[in-house]
Z-matrix of the N, CA and C atoms (Angstrom, degrees):
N
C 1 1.446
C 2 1.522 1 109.01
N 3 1.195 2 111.44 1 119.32
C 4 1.871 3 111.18 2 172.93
C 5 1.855 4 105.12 3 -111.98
N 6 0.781 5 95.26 4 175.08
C 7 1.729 6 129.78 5 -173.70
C 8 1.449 7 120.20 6 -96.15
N 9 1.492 8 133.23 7 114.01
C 10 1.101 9 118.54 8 -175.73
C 11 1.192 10 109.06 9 -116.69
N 12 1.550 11 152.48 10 129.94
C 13 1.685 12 129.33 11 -170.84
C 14 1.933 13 81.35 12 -125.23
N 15 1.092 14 99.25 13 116.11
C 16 1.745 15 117.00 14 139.71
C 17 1.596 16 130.38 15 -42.03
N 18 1.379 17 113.32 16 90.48
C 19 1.622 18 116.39 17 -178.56
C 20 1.496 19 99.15 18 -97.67
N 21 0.933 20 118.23 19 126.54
C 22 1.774 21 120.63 20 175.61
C 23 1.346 22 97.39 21 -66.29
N 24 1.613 23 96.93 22 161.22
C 25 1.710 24 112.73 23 170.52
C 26 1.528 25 109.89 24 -45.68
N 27 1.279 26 112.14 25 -52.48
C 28 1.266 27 106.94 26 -145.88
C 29 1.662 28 116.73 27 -94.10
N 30 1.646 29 96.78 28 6.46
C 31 1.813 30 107.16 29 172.69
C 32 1.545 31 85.56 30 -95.46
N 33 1.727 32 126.11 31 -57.97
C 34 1.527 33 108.66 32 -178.13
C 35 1.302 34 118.33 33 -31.39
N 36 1.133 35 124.47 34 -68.18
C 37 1.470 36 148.79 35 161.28
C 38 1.603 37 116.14 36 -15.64
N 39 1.443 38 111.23 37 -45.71
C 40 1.032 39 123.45 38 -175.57
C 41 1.749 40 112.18 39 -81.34
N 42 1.486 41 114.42 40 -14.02
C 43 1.479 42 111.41 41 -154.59
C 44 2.033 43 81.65 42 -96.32
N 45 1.632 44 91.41 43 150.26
C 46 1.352 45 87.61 44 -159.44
C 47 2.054 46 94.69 45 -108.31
N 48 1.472 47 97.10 46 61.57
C 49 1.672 48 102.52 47 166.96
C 50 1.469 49 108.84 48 -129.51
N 51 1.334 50 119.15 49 168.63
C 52 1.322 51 133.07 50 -179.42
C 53 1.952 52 88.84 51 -71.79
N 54 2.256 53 81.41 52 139.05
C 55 1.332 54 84.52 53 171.43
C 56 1.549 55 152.44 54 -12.51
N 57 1.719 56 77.83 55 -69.72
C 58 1.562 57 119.57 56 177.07
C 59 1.604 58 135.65 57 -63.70
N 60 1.835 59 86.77 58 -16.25
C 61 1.970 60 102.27 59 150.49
C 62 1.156 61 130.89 60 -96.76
N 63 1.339 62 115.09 61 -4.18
C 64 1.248 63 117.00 62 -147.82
C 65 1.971 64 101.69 63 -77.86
N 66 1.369 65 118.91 64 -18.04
C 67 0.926 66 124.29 65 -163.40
C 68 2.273 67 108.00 66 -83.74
N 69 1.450 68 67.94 67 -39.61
C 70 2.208 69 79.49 68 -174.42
C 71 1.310 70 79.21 69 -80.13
N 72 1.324 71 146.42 70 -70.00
C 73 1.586 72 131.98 71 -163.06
C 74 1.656 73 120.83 72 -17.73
N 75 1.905 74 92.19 73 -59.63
C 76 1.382 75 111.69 74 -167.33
C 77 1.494 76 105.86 75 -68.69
N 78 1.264 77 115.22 76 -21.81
C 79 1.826 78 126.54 77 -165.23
C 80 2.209 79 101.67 78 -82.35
N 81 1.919 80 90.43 79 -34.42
C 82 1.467 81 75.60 80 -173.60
C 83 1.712 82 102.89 81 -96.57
N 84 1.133 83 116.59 82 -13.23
C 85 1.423 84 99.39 83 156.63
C 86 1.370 85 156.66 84 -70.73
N 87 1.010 86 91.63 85 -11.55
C 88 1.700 87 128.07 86 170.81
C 89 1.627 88 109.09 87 -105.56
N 90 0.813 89 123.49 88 -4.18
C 91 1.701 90 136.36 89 150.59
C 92 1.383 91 115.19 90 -92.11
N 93 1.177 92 121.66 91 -7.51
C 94 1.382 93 129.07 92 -170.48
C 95 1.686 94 100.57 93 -124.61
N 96 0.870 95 107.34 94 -23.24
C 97 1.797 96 114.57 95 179.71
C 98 1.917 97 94.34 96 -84.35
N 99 1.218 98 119.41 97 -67.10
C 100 1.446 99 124.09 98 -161.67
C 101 1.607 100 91.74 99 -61.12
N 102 1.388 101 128.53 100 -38.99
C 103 1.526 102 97.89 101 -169.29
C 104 1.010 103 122.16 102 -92.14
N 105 1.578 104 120.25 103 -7.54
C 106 1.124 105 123.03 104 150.41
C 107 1.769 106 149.43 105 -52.82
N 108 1.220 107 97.85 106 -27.26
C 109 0.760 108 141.86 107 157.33
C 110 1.777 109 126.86 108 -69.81
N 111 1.485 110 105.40 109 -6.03
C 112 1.444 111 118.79 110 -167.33
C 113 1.372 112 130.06 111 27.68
N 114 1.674 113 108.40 112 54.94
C 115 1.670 114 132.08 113 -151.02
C 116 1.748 115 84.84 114 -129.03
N 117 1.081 116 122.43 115 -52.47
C 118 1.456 117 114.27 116 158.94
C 119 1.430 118 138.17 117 -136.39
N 120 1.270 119 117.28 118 156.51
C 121 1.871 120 111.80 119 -160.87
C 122 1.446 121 114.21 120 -79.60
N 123 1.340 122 99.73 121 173.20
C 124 1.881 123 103.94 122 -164.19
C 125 1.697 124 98.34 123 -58.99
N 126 1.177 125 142.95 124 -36.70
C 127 1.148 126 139.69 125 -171.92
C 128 1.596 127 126.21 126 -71.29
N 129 2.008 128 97.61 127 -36.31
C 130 0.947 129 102.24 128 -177.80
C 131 1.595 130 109.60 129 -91.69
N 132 1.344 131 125.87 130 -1.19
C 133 1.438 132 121.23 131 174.49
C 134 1.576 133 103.06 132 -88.98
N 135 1.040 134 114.84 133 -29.74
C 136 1.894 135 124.11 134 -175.03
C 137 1.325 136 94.24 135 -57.04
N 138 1.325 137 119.89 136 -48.06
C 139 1.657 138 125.26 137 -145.42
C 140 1.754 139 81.78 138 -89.95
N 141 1.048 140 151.11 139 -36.15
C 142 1.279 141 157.57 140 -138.04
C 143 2.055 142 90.07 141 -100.14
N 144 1.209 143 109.54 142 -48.55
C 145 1.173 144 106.94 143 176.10
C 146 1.709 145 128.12 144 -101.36
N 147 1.209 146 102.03 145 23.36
C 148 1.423 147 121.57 146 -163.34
C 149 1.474 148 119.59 147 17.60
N 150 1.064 149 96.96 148 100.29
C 151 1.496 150 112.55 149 -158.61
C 152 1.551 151 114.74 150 -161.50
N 153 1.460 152 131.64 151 110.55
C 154 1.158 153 116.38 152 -172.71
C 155 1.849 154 120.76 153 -62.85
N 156 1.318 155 97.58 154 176.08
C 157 1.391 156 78.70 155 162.16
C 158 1.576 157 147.61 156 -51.07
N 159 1.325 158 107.75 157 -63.64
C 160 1.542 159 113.06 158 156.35
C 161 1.199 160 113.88 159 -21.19
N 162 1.765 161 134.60 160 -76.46
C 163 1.366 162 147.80 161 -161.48
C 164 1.702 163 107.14 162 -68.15
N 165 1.185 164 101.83 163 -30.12
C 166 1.805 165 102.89 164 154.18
C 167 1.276 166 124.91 165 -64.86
N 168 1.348 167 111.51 166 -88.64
C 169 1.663 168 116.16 167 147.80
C 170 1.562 169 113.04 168 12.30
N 171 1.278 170 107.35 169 -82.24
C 172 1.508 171 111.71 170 -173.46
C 173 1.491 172 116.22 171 -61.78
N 174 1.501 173 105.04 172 -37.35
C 175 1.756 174 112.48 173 -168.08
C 176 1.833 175 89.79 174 -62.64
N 177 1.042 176 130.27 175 -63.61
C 178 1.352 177 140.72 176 -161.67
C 179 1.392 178 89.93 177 -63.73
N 180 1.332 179 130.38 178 -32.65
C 181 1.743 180 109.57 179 174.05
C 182 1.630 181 118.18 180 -76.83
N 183 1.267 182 98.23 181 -20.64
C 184 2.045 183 102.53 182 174.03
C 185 1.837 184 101.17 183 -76.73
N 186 1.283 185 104.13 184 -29.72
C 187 1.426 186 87.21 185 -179.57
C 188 1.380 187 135.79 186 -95.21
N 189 1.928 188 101.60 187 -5.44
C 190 1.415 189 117.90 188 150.64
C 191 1.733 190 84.90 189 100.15
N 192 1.124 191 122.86 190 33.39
C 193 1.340 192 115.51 191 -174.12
C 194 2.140 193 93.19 192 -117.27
N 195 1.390 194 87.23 193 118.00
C 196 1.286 195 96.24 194 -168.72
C 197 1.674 196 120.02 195 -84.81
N 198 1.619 197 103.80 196 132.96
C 199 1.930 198 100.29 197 -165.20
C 200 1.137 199 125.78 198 -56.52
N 201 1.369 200 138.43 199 122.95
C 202 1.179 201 145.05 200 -165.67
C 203 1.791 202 108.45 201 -82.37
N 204 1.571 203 125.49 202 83.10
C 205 1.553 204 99.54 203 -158.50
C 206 1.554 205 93.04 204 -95.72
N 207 1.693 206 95.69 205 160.00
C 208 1.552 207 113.34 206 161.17
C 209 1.950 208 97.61 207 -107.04
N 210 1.490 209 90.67 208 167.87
C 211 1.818 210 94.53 209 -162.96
C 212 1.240 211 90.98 210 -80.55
N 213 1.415 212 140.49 211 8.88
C 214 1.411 213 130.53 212 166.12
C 215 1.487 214 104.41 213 -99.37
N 216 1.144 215 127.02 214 -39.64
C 217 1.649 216 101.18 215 171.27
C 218 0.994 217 117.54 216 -90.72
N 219 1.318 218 130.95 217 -2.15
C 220 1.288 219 125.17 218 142.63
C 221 1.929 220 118.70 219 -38.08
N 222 0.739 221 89.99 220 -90.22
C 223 1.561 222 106.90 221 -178.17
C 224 1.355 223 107.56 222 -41.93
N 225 1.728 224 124.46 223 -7.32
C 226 1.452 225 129.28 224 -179.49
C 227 1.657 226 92.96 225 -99.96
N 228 0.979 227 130.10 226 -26.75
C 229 1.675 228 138.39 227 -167.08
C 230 1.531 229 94.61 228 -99.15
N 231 1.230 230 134.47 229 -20.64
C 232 1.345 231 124.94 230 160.11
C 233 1.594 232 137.85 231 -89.95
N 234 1.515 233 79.98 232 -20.69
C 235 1.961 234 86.12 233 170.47
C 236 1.615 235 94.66 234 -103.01
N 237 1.209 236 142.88 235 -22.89
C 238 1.306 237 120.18 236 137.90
C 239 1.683 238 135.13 237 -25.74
N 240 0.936 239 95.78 238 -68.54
C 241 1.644 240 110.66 239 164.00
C 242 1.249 241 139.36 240 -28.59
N 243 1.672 242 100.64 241 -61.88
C 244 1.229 243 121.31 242 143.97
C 245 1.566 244 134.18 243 -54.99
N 246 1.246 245 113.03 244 -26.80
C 247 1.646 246 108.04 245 -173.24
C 248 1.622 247 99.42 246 -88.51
């Protein structure tokens, strides 16, 4: 089951990016709003904005939105680290 939200012409219209972003824009801001918000987890906002980890990671560090860890991705971001 997916989700469809209705933006009228004239808010599309209004957003001041090329067509052809306008869609990942809206996906990583609203991936960036919900986990901030601690409404959804680092995996499930990444996957929401298709974006690996890393490219999440970083996006949420330009926007000053600080990582919310559980002791399992913790410990996945440290044997990362290490390897």
């Amino acid at each position: 089951m997916g989700l469809q939200i209705l933006i009228s012409d004239s808010v599309l219209q209004a957003i001041r990016l090329p067509e052809q972003r306008i869609e990942q824009e809206l996906r990583q801001e609203l991936a960036i709003a919900l986990y901030s918000q601690d409404l959804l987890s680092f995996g499930k906002a990444r996957e929401l904005a298709v974006m690996d980890k890393y490219q999440f990671g970083q996006l949420l560090g330009e926007r000053g939105v600080l990582r919310h860890y559980t002791p399992e991705e913790l410990d996945d971001d440290l044997t990362y680290a290490r390897s």
